[in-house]
mmCIF file of the N, C-alpha and C atoms, coordinates in Angstrom:
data_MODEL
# 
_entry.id   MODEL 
# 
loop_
_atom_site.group_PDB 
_atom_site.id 
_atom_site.type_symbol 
_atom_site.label_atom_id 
_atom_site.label_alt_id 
_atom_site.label_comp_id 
_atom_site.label_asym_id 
_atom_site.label_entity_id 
_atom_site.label_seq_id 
_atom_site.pdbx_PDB_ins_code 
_atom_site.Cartn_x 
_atom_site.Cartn_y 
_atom_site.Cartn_z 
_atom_site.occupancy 
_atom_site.B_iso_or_equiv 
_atom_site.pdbx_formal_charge 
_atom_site.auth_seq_id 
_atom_site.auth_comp_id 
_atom_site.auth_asym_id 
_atom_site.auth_atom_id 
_atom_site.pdbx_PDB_model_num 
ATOM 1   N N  . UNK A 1 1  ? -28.814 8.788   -6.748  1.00 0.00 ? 1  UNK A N  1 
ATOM 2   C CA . UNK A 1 1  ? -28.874 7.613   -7.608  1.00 0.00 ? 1  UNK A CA 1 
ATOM 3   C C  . UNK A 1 1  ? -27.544 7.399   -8.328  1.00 0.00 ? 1  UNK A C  1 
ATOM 4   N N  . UNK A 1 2  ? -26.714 8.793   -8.814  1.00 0.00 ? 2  UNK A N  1 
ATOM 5   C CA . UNK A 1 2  ? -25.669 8.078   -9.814  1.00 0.00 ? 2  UNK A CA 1 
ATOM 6   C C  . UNK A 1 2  ? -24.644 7.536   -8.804  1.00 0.00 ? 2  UNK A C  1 
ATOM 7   N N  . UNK A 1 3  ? -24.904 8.212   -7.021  1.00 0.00 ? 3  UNK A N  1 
ATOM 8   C CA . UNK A 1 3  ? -23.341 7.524   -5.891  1.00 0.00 ? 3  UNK A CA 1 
ATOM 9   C C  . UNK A 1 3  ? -23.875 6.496   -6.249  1.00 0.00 ? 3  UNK A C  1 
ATOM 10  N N  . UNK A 1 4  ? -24.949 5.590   -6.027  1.00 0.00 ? 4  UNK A N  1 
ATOM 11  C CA . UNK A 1 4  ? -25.108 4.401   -5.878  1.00 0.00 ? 4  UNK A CA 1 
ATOM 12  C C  . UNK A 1 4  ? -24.540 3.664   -7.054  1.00 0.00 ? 4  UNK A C  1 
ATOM 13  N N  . UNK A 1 5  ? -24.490 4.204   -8.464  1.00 0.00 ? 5  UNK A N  1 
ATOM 14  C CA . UNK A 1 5  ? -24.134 3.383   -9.226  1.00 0.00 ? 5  UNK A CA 1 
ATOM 15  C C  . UNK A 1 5  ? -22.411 3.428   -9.630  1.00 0.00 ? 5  UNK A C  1 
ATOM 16  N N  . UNK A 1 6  ? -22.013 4.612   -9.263  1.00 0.00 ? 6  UNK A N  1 
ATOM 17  C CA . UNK A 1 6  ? -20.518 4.451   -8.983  1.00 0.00 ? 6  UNK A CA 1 
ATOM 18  C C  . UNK A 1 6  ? -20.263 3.231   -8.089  1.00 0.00 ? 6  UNK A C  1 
ATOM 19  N N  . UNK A 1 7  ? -21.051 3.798   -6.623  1.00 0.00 ? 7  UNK A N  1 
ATOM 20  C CA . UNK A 1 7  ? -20.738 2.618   -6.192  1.00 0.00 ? 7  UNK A CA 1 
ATOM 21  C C  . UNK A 1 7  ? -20.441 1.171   -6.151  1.00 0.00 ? 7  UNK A C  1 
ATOM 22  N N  . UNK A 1 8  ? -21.424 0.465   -6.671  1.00 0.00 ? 8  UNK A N  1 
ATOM 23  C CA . UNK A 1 8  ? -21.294 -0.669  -7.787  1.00 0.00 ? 8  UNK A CA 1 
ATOM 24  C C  . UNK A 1 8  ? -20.540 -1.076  -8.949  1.00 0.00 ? 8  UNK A C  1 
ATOM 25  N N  . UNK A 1 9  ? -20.565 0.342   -9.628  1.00 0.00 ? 9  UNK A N  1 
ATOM 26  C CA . UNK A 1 9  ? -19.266 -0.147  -10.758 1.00 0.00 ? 9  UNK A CA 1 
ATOM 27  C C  . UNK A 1 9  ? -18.272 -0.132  -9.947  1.00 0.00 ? 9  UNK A C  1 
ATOM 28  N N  . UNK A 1 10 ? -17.939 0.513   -8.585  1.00 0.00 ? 10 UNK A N  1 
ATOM 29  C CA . UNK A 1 10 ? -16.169 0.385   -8.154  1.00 0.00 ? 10 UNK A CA 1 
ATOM 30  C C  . UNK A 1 10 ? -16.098 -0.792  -7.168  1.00 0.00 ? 10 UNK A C  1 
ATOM 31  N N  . UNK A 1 11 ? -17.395 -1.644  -6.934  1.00 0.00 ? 11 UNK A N  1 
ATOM 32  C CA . UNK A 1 11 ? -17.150 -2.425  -5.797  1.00 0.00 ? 11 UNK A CA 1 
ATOM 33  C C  . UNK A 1 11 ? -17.230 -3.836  -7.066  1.00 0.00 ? 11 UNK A C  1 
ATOM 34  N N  . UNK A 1 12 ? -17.811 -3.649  -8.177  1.00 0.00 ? 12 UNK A N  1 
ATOM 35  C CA . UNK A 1 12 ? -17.399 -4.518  -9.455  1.00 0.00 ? 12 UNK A CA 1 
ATOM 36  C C  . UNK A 1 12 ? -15.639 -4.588  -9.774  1.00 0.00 ? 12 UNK A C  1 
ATOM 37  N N  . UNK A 1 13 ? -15.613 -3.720  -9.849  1.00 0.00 ? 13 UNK A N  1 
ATOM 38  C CA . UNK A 1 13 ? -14.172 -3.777  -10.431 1.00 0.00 ? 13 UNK A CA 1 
ATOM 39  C C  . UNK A 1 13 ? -13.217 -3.992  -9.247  1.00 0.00 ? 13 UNK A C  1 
ATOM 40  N N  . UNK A 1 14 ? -13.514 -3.279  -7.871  1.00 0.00 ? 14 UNK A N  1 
ATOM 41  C CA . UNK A 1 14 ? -12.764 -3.914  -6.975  1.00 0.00 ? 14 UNK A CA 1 
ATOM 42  C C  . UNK A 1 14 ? -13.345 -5.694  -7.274  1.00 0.00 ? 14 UNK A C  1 
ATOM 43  N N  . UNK A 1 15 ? -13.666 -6.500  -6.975  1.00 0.00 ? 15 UNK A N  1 
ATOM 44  C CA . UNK A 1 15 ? -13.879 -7.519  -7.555  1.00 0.00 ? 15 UNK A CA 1 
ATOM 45  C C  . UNK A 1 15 ? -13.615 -8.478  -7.957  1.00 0.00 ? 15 UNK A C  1 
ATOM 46  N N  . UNK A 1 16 ? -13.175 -7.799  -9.287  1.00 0.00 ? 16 UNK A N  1 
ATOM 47  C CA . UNK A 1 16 ? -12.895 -8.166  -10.475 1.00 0.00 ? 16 UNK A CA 1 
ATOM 48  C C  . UNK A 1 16 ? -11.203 -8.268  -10.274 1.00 0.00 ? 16 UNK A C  1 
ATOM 49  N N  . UNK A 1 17 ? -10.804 -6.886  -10.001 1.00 0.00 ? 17 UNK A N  1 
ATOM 50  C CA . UNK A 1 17 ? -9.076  -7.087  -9.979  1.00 0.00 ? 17 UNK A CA 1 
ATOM 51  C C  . UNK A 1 17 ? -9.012  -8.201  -8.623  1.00 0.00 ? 17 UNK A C  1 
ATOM 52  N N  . UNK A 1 18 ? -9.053  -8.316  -7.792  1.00 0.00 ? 18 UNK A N  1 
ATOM 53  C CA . UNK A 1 18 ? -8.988  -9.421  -6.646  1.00 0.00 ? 18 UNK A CA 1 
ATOM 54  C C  . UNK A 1 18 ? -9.234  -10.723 -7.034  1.00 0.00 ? 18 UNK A C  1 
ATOM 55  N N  . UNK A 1 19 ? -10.534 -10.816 -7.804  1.00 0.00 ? 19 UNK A N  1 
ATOM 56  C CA . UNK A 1 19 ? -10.823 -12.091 -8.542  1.00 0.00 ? 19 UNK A CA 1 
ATOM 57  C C  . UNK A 1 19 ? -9.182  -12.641 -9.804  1.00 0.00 ? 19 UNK A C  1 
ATOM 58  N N  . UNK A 1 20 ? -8.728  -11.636 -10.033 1.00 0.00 ? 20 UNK A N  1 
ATOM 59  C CA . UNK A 1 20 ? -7.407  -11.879 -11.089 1.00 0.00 ? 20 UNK A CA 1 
ATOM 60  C C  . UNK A 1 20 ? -6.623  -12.014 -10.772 1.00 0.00 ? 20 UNK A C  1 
ATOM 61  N N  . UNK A 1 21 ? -6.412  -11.294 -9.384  1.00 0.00 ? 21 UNK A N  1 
ATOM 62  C CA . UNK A 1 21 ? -5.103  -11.328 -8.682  1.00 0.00 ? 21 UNK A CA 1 
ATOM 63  C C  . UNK A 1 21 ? -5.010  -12.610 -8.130  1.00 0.00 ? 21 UNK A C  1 
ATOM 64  N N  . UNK A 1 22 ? -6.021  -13.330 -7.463  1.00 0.00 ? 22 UNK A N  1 
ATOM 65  C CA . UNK A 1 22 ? -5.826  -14.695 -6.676  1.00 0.00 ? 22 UNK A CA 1 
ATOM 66  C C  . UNK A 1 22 ? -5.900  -15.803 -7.872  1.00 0.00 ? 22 UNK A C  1 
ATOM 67  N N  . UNK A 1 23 ? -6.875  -15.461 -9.521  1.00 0.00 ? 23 UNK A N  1 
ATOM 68  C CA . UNK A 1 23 ? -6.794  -16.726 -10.361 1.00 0.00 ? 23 UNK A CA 1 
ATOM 69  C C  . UNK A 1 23 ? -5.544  -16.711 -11.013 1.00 0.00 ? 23 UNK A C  1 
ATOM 70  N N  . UNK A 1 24 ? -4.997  -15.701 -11.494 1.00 0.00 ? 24 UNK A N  1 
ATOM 71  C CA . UNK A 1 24 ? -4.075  -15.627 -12.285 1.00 0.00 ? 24 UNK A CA 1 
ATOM 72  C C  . UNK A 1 24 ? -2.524  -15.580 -11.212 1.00 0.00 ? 24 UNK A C  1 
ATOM 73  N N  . UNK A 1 25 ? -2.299  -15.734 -10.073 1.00 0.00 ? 25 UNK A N  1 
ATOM 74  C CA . UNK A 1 25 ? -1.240  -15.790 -9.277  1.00 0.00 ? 25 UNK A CA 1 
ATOM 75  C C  . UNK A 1 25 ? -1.076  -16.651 -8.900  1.00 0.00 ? 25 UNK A C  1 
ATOM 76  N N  . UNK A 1 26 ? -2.364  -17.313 -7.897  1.00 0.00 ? 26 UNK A N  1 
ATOM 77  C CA . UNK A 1 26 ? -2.226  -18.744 -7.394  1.00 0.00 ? 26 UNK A CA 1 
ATOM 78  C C  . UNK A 1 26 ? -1.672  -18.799 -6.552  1.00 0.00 ? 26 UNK A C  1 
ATOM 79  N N  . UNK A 1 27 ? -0.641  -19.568 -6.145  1.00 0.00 ? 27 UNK A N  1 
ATOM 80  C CA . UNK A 1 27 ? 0.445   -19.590 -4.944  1.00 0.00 ? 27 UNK A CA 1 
ATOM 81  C C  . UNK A 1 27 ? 1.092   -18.144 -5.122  1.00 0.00 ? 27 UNK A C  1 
ATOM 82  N N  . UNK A 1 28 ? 1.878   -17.913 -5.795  1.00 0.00 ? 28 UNK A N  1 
ATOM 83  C CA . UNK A 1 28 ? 2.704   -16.826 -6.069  1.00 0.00 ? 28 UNK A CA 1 
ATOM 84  C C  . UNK A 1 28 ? 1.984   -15.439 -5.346  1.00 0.00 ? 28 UNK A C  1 
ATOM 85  N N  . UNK A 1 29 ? 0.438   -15.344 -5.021  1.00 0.00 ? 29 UNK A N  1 
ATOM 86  C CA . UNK A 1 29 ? -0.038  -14.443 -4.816  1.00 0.00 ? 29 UNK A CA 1 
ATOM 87  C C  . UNK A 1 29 ? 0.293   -13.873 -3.127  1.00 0.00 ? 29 UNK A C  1 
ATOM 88  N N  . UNK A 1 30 ? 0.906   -14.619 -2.578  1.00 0.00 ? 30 UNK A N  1 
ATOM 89  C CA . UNK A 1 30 ? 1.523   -14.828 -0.672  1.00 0.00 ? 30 UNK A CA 1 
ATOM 90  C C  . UNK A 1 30 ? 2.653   -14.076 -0.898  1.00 0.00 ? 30 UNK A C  1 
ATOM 91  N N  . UNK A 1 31 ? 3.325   -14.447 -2.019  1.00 0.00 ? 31 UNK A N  1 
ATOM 92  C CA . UNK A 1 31 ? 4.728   -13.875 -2.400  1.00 0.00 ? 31 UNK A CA 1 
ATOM 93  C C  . UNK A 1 31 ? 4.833   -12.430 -2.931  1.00 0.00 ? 31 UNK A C  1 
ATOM 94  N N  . UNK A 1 32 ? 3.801   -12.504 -3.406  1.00 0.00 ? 32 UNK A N  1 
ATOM 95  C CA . UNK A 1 32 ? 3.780   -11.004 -3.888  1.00 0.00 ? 32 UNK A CA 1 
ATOM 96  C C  . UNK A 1 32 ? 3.461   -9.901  -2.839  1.00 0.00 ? 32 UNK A C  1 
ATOM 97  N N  . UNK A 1 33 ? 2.124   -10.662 -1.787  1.00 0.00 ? 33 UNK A N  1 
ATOM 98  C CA . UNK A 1 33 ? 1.827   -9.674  -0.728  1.00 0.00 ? 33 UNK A CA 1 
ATOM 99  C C  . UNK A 1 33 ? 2.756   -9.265  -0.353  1.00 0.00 ? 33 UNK A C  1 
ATOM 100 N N  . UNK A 1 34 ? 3.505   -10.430 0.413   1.00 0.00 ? 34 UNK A N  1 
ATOM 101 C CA . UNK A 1 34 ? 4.613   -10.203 1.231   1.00 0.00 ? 34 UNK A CA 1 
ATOM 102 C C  . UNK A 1 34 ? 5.520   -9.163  0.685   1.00 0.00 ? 34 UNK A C  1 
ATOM 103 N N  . UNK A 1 35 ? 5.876   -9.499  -0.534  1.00 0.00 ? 35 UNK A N  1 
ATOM 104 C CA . UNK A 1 35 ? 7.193   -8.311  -0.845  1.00 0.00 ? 35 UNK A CA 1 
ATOM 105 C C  . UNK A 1 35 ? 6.280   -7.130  -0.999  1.00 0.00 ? 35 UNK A C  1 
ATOM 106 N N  . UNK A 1 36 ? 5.171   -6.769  -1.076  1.00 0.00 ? 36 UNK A N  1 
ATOM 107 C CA . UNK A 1 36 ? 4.334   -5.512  -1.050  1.00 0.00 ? 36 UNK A CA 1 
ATOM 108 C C  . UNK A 1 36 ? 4.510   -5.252  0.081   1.00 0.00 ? 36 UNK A C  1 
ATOM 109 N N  . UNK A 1 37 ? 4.416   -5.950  1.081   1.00 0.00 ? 37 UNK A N  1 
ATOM 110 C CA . UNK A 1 37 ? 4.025   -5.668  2.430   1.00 0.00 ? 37 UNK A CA 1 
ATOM 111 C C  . UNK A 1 37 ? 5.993   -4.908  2.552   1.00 0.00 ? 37 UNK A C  1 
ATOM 112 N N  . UNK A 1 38 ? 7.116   -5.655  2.336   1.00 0.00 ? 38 UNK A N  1 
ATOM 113 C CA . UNK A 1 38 ? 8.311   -5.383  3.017   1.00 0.00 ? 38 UNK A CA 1 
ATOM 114 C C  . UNK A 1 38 ? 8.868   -3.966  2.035   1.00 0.00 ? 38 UNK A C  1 
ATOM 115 N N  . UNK A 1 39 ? 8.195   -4.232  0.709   1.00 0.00 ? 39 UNK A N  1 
ATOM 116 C CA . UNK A 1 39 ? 8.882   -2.815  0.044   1.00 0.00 ? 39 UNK A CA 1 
ATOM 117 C C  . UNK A 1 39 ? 7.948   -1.535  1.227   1.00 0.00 ? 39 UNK A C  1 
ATOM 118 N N  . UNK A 1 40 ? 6.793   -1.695  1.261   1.00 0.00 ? 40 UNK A N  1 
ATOM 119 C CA . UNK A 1 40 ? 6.339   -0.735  2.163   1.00 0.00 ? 40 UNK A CA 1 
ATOM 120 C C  . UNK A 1 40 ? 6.718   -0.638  3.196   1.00 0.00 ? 40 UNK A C  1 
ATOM 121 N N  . UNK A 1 41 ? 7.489   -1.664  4.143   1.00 0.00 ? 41 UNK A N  1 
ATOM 122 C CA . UNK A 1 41 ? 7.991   -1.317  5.802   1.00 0.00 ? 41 UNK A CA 1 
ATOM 123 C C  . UNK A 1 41 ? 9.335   -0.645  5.384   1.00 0.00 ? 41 UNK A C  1 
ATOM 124 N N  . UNK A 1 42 ? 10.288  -0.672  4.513   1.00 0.00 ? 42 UNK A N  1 
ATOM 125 C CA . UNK A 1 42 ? 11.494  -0.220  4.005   1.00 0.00 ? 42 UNK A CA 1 
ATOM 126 C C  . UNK A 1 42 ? 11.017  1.413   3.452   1.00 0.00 ? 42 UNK A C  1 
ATOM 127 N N  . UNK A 1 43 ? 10.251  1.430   2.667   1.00 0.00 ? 43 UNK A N  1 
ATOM 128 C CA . UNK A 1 43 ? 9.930   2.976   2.525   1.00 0.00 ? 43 UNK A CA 1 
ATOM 129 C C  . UNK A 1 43 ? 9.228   3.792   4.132   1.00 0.00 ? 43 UNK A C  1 
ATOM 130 N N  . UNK A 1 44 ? 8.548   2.844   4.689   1.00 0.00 ? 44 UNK A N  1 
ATOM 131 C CA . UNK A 1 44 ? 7.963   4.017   5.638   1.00 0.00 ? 44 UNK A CA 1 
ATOM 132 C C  . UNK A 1 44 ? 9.167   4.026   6.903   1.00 0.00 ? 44 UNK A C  1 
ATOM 133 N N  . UNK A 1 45 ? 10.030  3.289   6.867   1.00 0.00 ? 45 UNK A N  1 
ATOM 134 C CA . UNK A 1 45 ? 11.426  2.914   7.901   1.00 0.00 ? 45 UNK A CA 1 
ATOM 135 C C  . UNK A 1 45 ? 12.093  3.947   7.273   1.00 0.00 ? 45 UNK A C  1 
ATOM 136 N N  . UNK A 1 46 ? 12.558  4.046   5.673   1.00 0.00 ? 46 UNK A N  1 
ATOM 137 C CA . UNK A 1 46 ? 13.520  5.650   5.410   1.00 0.00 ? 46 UNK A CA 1 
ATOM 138 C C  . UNK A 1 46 ? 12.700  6.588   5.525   1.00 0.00 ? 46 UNK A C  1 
ATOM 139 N N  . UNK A 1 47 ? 11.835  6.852   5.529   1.00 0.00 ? 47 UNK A N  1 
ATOM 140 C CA . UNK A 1 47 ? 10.978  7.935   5.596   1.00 0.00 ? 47 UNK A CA 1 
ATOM 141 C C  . UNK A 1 47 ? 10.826  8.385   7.130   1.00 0.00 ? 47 UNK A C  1 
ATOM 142 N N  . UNK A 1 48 ? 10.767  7.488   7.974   1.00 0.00 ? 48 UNK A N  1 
ATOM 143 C CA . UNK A 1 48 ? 10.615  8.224   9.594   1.00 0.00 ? 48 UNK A CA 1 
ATOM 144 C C  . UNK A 1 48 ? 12.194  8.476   10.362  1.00 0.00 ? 48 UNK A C  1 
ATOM 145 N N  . UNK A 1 49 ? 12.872  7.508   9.411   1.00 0.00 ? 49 UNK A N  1 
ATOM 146 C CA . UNK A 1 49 ? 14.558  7.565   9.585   1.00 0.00 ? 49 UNK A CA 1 
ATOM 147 C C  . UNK A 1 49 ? 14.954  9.089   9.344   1.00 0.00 ? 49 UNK A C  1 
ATOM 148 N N  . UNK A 1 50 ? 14.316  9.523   8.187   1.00 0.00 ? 50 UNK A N  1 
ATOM 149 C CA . UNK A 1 50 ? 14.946  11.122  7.133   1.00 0.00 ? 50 UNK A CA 1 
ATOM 150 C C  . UNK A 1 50 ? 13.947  12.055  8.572   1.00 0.00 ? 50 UNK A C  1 
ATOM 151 N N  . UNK A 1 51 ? 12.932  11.939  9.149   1.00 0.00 ? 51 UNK A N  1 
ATOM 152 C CA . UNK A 1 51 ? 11.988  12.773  9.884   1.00 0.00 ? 51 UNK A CA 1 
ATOM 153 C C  . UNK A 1 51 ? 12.738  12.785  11.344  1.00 0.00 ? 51 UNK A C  1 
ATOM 154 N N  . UNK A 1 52 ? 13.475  11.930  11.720  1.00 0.00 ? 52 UNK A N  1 
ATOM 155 C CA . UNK A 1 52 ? 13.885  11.771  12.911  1.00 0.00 ? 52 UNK A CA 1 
ATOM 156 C C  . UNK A 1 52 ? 15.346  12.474  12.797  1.00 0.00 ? 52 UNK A C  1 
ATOM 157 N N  . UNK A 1 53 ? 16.090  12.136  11.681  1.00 0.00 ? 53 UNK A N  1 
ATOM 158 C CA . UNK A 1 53 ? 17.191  12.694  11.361  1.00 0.00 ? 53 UNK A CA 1 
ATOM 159 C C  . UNK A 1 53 ? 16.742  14.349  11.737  1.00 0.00 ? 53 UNK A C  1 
ATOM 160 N N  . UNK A 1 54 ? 16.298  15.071  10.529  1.00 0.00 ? 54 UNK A N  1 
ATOM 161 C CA . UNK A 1 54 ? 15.646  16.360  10.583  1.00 0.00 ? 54 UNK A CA 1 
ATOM 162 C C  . UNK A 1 54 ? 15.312  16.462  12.088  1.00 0.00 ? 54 UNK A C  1 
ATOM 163 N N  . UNK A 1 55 ? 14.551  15.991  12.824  1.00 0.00 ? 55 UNK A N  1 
ATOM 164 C CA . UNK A 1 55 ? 14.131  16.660  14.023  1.00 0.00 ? 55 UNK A CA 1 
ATOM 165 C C  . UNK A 1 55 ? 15.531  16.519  15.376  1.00 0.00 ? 55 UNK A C  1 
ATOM 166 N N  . UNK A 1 56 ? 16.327  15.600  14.802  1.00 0.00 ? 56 UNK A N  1 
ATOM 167 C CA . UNK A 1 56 ? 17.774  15.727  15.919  1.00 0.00 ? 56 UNK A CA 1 
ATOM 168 C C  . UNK A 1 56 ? 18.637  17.089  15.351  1.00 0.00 ? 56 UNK A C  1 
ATOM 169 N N  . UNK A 1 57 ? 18.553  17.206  13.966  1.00 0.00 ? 57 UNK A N  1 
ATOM 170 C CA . UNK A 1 57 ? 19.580  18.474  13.478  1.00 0.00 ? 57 UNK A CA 1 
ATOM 171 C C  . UNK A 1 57 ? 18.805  19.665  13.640  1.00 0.00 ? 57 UNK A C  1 
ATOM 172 N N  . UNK A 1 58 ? 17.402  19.760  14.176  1.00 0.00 ? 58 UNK A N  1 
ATOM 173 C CA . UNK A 1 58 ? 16.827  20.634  14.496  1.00 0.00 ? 58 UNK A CA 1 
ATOM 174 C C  . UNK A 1 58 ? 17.131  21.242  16.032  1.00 0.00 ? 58 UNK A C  1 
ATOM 175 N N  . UNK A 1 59 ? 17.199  19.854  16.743  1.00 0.00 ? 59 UNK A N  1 
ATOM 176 C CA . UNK A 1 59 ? 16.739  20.415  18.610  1.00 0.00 ? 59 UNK A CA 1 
ATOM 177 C C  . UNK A 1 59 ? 18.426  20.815  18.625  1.00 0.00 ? 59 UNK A C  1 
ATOM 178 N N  . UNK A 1 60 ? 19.276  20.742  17.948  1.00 0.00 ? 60 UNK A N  1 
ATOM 179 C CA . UNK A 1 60 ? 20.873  20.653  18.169  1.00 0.00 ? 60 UNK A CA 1 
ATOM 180 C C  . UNK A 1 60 ? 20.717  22.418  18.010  1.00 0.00 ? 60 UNK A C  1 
ATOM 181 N N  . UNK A 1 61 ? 19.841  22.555  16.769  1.00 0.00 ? 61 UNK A N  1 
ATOM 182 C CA . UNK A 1 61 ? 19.949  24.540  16.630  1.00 0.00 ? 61 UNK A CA 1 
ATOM 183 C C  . UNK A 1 61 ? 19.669  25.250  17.576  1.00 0.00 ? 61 UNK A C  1 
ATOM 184 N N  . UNK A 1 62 ? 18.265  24.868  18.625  1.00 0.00 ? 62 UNK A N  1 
ATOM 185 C CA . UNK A 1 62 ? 18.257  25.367  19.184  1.00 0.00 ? 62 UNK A CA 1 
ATOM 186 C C  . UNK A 1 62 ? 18.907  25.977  20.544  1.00 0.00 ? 62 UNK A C  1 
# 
């Protein structure tokens, strides 16, 4: 009984912030995805960049 009511309070509040994000943004809210969306392709691009680096200065040791 209490999952179920977590449940509900978090599918409320999920909701709720979505309901704010689209009234209180409006247009602006496309703009924001988007740069959410490109700051995240830029972090996971240095991040497999630094993993690929590491695994070439690796096969070179062996």
């Amino acid at each position: 009984m209490n999952d179920r009511v977590l449940l509900v309070l978090s599918a409320l509040a999920s909701s709720l912030a979505a309901w704010a994000f689209w009234h209180y943004l409006d247009r602006d809210a496309i703009d924001v995805l988007v740069l959410v969306a490109l700051i995240g392709a830029i972090a996971d691009n240095r991040r497999l960049r630094r993993a690929l680096r590491q695994s070439a200065a690796g096969d070179g040791k062996r």
